[in-house]
C-alpha positions as CSV (number, residue, x, y, z in Angstrom):
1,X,121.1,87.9,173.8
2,X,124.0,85.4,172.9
3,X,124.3,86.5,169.6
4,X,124.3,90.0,170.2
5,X,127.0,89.6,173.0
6,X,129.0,87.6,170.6
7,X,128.6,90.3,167.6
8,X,129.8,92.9,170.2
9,X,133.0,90.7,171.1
10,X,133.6,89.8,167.6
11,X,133.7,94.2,166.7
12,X,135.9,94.8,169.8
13,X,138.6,92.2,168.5
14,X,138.3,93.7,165.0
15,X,138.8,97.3,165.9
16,X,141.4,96.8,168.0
17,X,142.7,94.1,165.6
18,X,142.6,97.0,162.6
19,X,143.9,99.9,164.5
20,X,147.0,98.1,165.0
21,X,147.0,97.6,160.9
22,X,149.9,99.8,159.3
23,X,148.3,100.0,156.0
24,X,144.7,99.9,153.7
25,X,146.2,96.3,152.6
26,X,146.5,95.3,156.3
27,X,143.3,96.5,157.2
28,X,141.4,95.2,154.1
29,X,143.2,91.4,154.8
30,X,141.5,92.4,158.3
31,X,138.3,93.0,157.0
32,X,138.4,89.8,154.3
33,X,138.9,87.5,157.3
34,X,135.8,88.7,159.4
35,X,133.6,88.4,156.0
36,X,134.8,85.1,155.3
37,X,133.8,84.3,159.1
38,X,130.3,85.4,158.2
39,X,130.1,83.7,154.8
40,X,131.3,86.2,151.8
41,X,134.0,85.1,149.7
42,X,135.0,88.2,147.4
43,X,134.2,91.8,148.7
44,X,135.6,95.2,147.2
45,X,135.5,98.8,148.2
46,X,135.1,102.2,146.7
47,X,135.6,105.8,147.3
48,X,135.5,108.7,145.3
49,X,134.9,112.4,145.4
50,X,131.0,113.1,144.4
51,X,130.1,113.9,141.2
52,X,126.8,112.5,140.7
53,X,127.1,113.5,136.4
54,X,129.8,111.6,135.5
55,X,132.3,109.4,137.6
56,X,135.7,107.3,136.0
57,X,137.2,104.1,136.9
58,X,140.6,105.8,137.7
59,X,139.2,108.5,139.9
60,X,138.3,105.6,142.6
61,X,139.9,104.6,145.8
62,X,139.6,100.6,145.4
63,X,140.3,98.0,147.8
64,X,140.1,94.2,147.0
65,X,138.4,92.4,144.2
66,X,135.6,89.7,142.8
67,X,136.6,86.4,140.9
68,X,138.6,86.1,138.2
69,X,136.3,85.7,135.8
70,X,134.3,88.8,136.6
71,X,137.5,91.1,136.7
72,X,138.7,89.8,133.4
73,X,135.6,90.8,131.9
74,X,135.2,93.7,133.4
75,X,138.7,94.8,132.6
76,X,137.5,94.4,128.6
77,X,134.9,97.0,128.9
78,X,136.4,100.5,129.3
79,X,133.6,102.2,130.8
80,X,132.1,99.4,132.9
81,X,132.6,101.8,136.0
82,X,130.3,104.1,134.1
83,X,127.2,101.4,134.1
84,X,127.9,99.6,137.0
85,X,124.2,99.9,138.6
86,X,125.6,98.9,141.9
87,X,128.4,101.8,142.2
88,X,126.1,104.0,141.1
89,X,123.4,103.0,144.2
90,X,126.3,103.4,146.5
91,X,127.1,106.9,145.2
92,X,123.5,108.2,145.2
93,X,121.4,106.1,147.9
94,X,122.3,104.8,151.7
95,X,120.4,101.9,151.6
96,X,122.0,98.3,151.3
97,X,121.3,96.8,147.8
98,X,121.4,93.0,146.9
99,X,122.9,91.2,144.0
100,X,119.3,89.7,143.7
101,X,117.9,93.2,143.4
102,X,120.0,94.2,140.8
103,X,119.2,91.1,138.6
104,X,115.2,91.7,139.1
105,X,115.4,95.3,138.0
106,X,118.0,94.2,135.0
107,X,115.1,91.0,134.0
108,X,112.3,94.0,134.5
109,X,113.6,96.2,132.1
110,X,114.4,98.8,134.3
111,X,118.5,99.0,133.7
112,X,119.9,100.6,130.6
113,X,121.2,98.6,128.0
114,X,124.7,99.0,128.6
115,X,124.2,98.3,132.7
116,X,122.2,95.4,131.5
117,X,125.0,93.8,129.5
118,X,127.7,94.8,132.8
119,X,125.2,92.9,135.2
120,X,124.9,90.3,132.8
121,X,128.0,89.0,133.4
122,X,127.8,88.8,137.0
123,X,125.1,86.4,136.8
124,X,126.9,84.5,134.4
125,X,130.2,83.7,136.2
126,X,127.6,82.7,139.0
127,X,127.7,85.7,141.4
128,X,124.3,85.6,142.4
129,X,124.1,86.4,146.0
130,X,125.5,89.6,147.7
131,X,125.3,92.4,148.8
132,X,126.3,96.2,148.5
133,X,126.5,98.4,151.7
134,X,126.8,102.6,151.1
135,X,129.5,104.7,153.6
136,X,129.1,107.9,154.1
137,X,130.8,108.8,157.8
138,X,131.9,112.1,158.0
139,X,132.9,113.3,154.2
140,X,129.6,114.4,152.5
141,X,131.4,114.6,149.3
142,X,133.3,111.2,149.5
143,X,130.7,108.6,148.8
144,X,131.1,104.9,148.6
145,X,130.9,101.4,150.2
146,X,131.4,98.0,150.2
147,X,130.1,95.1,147.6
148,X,130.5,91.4,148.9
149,X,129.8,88.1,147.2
150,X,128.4,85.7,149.8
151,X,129.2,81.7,149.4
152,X,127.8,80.0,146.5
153,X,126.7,76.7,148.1
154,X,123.9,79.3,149.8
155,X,120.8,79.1,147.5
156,X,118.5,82.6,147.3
157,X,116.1,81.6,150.1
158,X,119.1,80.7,152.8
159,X,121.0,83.8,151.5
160,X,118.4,86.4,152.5
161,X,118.2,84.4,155.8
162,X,121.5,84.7,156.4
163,X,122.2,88.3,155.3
164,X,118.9,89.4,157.9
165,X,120.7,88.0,161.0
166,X,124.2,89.5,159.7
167,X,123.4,92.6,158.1
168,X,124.4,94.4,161.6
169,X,127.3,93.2,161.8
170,X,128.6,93.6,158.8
171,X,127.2,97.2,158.7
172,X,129.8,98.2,162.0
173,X,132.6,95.9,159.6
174,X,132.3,98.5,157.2
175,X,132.4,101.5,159.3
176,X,135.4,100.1,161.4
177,X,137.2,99.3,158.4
178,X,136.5,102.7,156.7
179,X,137.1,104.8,159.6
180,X,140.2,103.3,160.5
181,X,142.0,103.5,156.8
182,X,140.8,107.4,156.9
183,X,143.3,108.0,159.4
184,X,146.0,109.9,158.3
185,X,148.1,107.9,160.8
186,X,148.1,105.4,157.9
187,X,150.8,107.3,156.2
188,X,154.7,106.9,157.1
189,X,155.7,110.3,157.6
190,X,157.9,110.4,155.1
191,X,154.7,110.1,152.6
192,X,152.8,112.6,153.8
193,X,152.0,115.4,151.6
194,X,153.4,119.0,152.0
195,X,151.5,121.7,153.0
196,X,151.3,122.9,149.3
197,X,150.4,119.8,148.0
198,X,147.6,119.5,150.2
199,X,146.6,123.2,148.9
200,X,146.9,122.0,145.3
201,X,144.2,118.7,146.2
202,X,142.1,121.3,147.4
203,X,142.1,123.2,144.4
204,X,141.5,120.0,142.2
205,X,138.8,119.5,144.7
206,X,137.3,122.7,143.8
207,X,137.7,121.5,139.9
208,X,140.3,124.0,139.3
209,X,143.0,122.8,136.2
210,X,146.6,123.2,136.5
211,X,146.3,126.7,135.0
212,X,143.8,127.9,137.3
213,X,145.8,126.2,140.1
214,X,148.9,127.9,139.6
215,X,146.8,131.5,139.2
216,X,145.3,131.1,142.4
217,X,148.8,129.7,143.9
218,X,150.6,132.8,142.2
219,X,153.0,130.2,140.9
220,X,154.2,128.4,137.7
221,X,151.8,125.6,136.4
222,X,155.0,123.2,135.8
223,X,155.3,123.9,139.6
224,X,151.7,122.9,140.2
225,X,152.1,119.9,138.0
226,X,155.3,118.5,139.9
227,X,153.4,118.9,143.5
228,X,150.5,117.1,141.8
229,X,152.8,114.4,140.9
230,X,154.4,114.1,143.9
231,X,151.0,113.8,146.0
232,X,149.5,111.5,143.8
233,X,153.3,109.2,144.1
234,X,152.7,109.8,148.2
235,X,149.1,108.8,148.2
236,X,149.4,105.8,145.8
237,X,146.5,107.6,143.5
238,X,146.5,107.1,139.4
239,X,144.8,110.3,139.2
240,X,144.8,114.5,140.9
241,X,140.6,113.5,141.4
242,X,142.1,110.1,143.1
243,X,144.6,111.5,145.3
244,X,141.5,114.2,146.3
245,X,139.9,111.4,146.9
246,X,141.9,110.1,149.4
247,X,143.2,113.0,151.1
248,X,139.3,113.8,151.4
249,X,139.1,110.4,153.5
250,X,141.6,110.3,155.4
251,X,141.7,114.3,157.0
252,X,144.4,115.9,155.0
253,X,142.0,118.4,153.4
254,X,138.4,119.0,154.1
255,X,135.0,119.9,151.9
């Protein structure tokens, strides 16, 4: 009973804490400091736009980041995104998936060769316990979650102890946390997108190309392309799938 009145004390401080955050790297520094608290060290969050055939790096919302070691690595592989097994569970499954899991099917022969190597060197830097938690609140066409390394002094058998007795928790963590940076409150007014920019994220949403855009918009396609630009500026996204992305989340256009 003590446990469970403390978790639900310790989720009303960190929503109310979060609401009062002014921006995703407020709320994520919010969200690191509860994990910590519950023994993860490195955590990192995705969202994209579903397309279960093919997904790109750039086309994610990310949040955070794993050691040094791993990023460097993984920055040297162009299309680690592409066979990461773990991304690809949290796009097309809503069940939690440990790091442990991963490694078994990877020894079994039951990853491809090219996840295999990306896995690989997880194991090697020595991220060996975790865990990787699917979101899929209201947006059935965003898809994502949450990956988190937990301590390394935890050996395997005190590690899935552990995650039993705060797998709860950190399951309402991640809702909190990804509820409250969908808001669209989370923009300064002067960032948030026109009503024609909004239209043009809808159209990308669709899959529509500038061309097509501009036809449907019975305007120029430089037009299309400057609106594009500006949304993606507004909404701090590398790419038009990106910035869907996050206008997706956070309310500014729907499915």
């Amino acid at each position: 009973m003590n446990n469970r009145c403390n978790m639900q004390t310790n989720l009303l401080d960190f929503a109310t804490t979060i609401r009062q955050s002014p921006n995703l790297d407020a709320s994520w520094n919010c969200l690191l400091t509860e994990l910590g608290r519950l023994g993860f060290i490195h955590a990192k969050y995705g969202f994209l736009i579903a397309a279960p055939e093919r997904f790109r790096r750039d086309d994610l919302v990310i949040a955070g980041q794993f050691c040094e070691e791993w990023e460097g690595a993984q920055l040297k592989q162009l299309n680690w995104i592409e066979n990461d097994y773990i991304a690809d569970h949290l796009l097309r499954r809503e069940t939690p998936l440990t790091f442990s899991r991963v490694y078994q099917l990877m020894d079994s022969g039951q990853l491809t060769p090219q996840q295999k190597k990306n896995h690989a060197i997880g194991r090697d830097v020595g991220m060996v316990n975790g865990v990787a938690l699917p979101i899929r609140e209201r947006n059935p066409i965003a898809l994502g979650g949450i990956s988190m390394e937990a301590d390394r002094a935890m050996t395997a058998k005190e590690f899935r102890r552990h995650l039993k007795h705060v797998l709860p928790e950190l399951k309402s963590l991640a809702e909190l946390f990804h509820s409250n940076v969908s808001r669209p409150q989370m923009l300064d007014e002067s960032r948030h997108p026109s009503r024609r920019e909004l239209e043009c994220l809808n159209w990308v949403m669709k899959g529509l190309r500038v061309q097509q855009i501009a036809h449907q918009m019975g305007t120029h396609p430089k037009t299309v392309e400057k609106q594009l630009a500006n949304v993606r500026a507004k909404l701090g996204a590398k790419t038009n799938a990106q910035a869907a992305t996050r206008a997706l989340l956070m309310d500014l256009i729907t499915p």
